[in-house]
C-alpha positions in Angstrom: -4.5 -0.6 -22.4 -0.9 -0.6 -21.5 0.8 0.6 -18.2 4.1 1.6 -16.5 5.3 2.7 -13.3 8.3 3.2 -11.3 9.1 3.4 -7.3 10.5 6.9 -5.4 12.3 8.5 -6.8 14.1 10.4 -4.3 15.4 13.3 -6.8 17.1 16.4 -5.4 19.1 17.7 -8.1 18.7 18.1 -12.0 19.7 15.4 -14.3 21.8 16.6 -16.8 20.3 15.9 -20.8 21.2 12.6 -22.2 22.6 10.6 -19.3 23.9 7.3 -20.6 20.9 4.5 -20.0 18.3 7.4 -20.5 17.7 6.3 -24.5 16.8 2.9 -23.0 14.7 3.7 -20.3 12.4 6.1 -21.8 11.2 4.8 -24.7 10.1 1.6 -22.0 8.3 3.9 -20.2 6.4 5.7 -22.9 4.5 2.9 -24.2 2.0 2.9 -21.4 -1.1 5.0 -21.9 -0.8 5.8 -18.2 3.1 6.3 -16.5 3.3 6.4 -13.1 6.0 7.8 -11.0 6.7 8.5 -6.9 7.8 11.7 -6.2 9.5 11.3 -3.2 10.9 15.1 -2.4 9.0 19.0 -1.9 9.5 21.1 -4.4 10.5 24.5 -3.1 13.4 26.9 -3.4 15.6 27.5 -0.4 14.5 29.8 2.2 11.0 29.6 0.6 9.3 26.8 3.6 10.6 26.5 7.3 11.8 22.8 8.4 9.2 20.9 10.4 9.7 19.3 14.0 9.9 15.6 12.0 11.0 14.7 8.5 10.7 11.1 6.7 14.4 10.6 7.5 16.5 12.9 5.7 14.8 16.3 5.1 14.1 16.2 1.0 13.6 19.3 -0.9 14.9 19.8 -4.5 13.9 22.8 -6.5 10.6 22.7 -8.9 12.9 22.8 -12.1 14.0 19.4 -11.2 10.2 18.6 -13.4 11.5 19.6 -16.5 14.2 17.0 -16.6 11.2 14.3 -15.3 9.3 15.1 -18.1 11.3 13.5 -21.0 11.2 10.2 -19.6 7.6 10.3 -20.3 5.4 10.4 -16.6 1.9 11.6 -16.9 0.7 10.2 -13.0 2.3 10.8 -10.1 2.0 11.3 -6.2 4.4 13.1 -3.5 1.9 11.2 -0.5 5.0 9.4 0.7 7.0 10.0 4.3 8.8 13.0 2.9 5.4 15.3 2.1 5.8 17.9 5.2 9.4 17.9 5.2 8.9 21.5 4.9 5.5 22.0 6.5 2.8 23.2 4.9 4.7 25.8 2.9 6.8 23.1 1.3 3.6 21.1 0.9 1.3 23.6 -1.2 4.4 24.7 -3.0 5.1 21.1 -4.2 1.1 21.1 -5.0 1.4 24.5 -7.3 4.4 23.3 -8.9 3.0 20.2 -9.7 -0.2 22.0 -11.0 1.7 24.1 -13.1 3.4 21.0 -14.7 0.1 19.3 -16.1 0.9 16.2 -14.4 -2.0 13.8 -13.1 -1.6 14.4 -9.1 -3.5 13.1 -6.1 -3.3 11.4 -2.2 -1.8 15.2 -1.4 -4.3 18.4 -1.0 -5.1 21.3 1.0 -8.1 19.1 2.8 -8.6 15.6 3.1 -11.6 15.5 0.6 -9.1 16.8 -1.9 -6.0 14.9 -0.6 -8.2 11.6 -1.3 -10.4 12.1 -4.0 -9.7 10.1 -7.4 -7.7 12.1 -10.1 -7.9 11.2 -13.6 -5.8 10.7 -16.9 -7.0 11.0 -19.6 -5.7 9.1 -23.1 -6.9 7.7 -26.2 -7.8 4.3 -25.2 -9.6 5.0 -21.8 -9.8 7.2 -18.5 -7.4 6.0 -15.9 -8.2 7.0 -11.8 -5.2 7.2 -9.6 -6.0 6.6 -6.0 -3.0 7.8 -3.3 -2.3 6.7 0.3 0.4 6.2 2.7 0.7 4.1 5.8 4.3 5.5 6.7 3.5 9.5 8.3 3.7 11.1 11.6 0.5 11.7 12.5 0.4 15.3 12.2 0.6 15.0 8.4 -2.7 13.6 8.1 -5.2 16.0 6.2 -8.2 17.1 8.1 -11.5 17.3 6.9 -13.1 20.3 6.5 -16.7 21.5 8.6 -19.0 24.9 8.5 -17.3 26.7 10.5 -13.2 25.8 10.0 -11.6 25.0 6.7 -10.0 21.8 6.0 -6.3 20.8 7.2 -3.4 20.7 4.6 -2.0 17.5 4.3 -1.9 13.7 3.0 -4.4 10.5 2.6 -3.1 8.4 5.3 -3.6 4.8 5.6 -3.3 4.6 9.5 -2.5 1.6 11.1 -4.1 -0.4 14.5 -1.5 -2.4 16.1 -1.5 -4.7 19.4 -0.1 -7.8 20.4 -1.9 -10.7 21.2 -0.3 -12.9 24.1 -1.3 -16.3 25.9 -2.9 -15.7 29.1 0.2 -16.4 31.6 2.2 -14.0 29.5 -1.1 -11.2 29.6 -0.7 -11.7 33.2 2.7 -10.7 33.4 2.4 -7.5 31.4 -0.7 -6.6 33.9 2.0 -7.1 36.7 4.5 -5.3 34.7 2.0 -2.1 34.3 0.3 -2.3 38.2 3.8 -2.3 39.7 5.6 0.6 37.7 2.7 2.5 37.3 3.4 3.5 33.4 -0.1 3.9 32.9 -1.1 5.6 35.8 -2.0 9.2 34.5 -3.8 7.1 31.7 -5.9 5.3 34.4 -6.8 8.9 36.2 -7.7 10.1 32.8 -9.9 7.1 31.7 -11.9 7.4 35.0 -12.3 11.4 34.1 -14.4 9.9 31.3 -11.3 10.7 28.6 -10.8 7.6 27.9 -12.9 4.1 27.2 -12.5 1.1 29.6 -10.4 -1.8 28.4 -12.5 -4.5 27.3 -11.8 -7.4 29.1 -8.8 -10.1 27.8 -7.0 -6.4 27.0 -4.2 -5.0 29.1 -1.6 -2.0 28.3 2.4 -0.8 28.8 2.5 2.6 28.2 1.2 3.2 24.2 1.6 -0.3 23.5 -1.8 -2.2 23.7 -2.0 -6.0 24.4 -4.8 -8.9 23.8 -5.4 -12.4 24.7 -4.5 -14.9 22.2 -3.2 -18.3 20.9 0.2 -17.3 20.7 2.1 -14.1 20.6 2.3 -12.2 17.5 2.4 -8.9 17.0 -0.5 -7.9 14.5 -1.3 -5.0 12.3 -4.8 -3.9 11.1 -6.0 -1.8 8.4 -7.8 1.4 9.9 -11.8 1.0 8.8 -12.3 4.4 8.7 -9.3 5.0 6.7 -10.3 1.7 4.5 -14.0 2.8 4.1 -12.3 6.1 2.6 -10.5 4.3 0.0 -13.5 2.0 -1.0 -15.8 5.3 -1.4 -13.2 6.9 -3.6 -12.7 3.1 -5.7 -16.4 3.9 -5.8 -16.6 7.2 -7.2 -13.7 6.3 -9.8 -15.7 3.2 -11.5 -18.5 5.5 -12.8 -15.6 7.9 -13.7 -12.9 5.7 -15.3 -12.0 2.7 -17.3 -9.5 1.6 -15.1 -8.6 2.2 -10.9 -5.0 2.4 -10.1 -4.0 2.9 -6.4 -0.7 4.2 -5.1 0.6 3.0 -1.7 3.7 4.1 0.2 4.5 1.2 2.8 7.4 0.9 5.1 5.6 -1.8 7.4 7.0 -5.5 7.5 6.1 -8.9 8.3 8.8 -11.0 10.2 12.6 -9.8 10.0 13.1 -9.0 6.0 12.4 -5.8 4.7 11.2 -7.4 1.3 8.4 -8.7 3.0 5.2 -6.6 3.0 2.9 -6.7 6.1 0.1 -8.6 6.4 -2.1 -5.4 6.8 -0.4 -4.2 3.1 -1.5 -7.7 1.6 -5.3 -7.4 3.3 -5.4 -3.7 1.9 -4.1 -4.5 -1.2 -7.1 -7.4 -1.9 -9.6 -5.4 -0.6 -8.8 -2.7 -2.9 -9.4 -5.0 -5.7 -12.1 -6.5 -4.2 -13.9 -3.2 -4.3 -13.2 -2.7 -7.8 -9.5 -1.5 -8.4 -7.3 -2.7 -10.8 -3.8 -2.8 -10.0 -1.6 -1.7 -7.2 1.4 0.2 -7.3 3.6 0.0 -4.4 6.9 1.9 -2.8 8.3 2.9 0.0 10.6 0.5 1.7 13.5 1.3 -1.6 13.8 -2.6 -2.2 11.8 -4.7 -4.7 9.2 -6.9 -3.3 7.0 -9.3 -4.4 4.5 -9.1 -7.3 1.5 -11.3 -7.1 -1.7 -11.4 -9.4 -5.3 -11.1 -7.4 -8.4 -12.0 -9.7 -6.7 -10.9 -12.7 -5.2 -7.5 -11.0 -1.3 -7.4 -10.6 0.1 -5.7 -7.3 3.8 -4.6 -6.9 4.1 -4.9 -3.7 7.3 -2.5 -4.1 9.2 -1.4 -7.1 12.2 0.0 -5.5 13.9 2.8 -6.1 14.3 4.8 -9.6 16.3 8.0 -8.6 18.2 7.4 -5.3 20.0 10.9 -4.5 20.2 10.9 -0.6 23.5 12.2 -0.7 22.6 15.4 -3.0 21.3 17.4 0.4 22.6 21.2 -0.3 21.6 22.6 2.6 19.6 21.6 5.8 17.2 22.9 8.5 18.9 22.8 12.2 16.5 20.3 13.1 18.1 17.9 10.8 21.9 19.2 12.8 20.4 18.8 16.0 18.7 15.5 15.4 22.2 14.0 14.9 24.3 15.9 17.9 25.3 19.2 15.6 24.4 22.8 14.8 23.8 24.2 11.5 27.3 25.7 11.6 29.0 22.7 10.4 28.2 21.9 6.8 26.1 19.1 5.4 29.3 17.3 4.2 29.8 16.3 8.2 26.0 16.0 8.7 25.5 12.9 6.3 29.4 11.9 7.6 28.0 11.6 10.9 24.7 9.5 10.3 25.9 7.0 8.0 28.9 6.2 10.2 31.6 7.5 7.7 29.6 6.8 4.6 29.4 2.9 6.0 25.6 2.4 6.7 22.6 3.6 5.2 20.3 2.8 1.6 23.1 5.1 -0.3 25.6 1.6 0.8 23.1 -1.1 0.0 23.4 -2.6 -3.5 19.4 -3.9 -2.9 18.7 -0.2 -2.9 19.5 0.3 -6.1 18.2 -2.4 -8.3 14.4 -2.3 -9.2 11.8 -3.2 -12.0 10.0 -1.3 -14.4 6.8 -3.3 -15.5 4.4 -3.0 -18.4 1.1 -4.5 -17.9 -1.3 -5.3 -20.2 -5.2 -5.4 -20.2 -7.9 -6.2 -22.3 -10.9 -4.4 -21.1 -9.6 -4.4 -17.1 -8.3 -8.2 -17.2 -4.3 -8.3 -16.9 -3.0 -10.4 -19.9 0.9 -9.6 -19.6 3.6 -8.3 -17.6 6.9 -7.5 -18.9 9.5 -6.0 -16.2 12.4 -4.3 -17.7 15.6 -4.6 -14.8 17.5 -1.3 -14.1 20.0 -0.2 -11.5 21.0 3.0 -9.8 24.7 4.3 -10.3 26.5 4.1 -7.0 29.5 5.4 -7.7 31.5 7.4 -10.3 31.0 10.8 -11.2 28.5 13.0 -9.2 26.3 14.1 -12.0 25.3 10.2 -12.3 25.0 8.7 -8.8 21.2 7.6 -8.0 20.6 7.5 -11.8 19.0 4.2 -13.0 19.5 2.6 -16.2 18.6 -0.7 -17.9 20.5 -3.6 -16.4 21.3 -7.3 -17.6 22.5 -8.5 -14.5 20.6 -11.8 -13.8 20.5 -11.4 -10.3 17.7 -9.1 -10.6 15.4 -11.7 -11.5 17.0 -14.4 -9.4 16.1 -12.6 -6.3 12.6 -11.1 -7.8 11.8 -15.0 -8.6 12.8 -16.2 -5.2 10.2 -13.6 -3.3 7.5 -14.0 -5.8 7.5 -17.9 -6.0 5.2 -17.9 -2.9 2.6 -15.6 -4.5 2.5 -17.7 -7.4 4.3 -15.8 -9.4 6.8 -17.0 -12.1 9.5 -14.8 -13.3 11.6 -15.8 -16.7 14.4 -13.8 -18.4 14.3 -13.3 -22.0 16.8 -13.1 -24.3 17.1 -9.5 -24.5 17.3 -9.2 -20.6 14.1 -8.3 -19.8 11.9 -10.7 -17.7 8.4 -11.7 -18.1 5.7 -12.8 -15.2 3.7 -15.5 -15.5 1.0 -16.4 -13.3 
């Protein structure tokens, strides 16, 4: 079988018909059996879904037409269970669902209860049945789906991956947080709360500051864990998909890091990533963080840790909730124009001014039966500038410094990456 994805594509305006690099792209795309894609906006018209308390960032909404120009590159597989899902609450949410049901594309890790939000969809095609698996580790809590019981029905939302963080300290440094915590009293209403029975006693070697938690260790280091209840979901849905498919893909939206550079994936993202496989997935796709990262190959299953962007239009907001004024100092009667003025400094800072941003890969991968035999990674970029109709819109790119700085972030996962002749690069492992 033959595969291709891309990253987020962060669309929220139509692309006009034959944009120049489309010719190359799509015909790329289309020779995977299954073509993955992020959907990284709600589909809703305006005045259709209120603006929640929180967005992912900027509030993303595009209306549902925007599919129609998706279509021709050739995606049959996608997911909108990224940071941006509740942008619009839950009217923006099932709207995005019906419009994607309407489109016949293969969609999952969003529903209107958590058993449907992370339940296994399938693809069908004429050499096998592919599953497609959805999470996200980066969400406010509130967008979690809930489960549904006899008496109340499920809540609307997405398959989140949550997170359990602390940070382990030597004991003289523990100490000090104690004495840090005893003579502010940060966790005073806590303690009263935990002693109503509310809360469980700290196990010994533990200590708190407020939300953060702290344990005794070696050295300090700030750690990141996979939730086991949210893992144990995952592995029962990897379960369910082997009877039902040829092959497991899983979809992950990360923004979590290890050390300082956002190319690095966490530790937590490596762990869930193996696991996944070890329970009997097949590849993992990765976005999120709108910067490639590494690609490594786990007993004979590729994982792209993050493809980058493919449709980077952060700049194409029309109109805004007042949250989104008030979050940055105005009101909803000055226009959007001064709104994205203000919060990227006079168009200075942000992902819309970082050439990383927008250069990504699209792979092909190979298998025979479920064993990867090939990966082939065509190199686009993202127009930055120019005419309006084209900014955000990738197209196939010969720049070698693509794959010099792919190579460089593979090399310690083992991976090789080497340019061909006609500018595309191929993995070896």
């Amino acid at each position: 079988m033959k595969f291709t994805a891309v990253g987020d594509m962060i669309i929220q305006k139509r692309i006009f018909e034959g944009y120049e690099g489309f010719d190359e792209l799509a015909p790329f795309i289309k020779q995977g059996d299954a073509r993955f894609f992020n959907l990284e906006t709600t589909l809703n018209h305006v005045g259709e879904a209120c603006g929640s308390q929180f967005s992912g960032g900027t509030y993303i909404r595009t209306n549902p037409e925007v599919l129609d120009d998706i279509r021709p590159f050739g995606f049959n597989m996608t997911s909108f269970n990224n940071n941006h899902a509740l942008d619009f609450s839950y009217d923006g949410l099932e709207l995005t669902l019906e419009a994607l049901e309407e489109s016949g594309l293969v969609h999952g890790g969003v529903g209107r209860n958590l058993a449907e939000a992370s339940a296994p969809v399938y693809l069908e095609t004429k050499n096998g049945r592919v599953a497609l698996i959805a999470v996200n580790s980066s969400f406010d809590p509130s967008m979690m789906a809930g489960e549904q019981s006899p008496r109340f029905p499920g809540r609307p939302g997405i398959n989140g991956l949550r997170i359990e963080k602390h940070i382990e300290l030597p004991k003289e440094d523990l100490e000090i947080i104690k004495r840090i915590a005893k003579e502010t009293n940060i966790n005073a209403s806590k303690e009263i709360t935990r002693k109503e029975g509310y809360f469980p006693e700290l196990p010994d070697g533990e200590a708190e500051l407020g939300e953060l938690r702290f344990k005794l260790g070696e050295e300090s280091r700030f750690v990141m864990k996979v939730n086991e209840a949210d893992m144990a979901r995952v592995e029962k849905a990897i379960y369910e998909a082997k009877l039902q498919a040829d092959y497991i893909m899983i979809s992950v939206h990360s923004h979590q890091i290890s050390g300082t550079e956002k190319e690095s994936p966490s530790e937590f993202l490596k762990e869930f990533a193996h696991r996944c496989i070890d329970a009997g997935a097949h590849a993992i796709v990765g976005h999120g963080p709108h910067l490639l990262r590494p690609i490594e190959v786990y007993k004979d299953c590729p994982i792209f840790y993050s493809l980058g962007d493919f449709v980077l239009q952060l700049y194409n907001v029309e109109v805004a909730p007042e949250d989104f004024f008030a979050k940055h100092g105005l009101t909803s009667a000055s226009t959007v124009h001064e709104l994205l003025k203000k919060r990227s400094k006079d168009f200075t800072v942000g992902l819309m001014t970082d050439p990383r941003m927008f250069r990504a890969v699209i792979p092909c991968w190979e298998t025979e039966g479920t064993k990867l035999t090939k990966i082939t990674l065509m190199p686009i970029e993202m127009k930055m500038d120019g005419h309006g109709s084209e900014t955000g819109l990738p197209r196939f790119s010969d720049n070698p410094e693509i794959a010099e700085y792919l190579a460089k972030m593979c090399d310690p996962y083992g991976t090789k990456i080497v340019r061909e002749e006609d500018g595309t690069l191929r993995c070896e492992w």
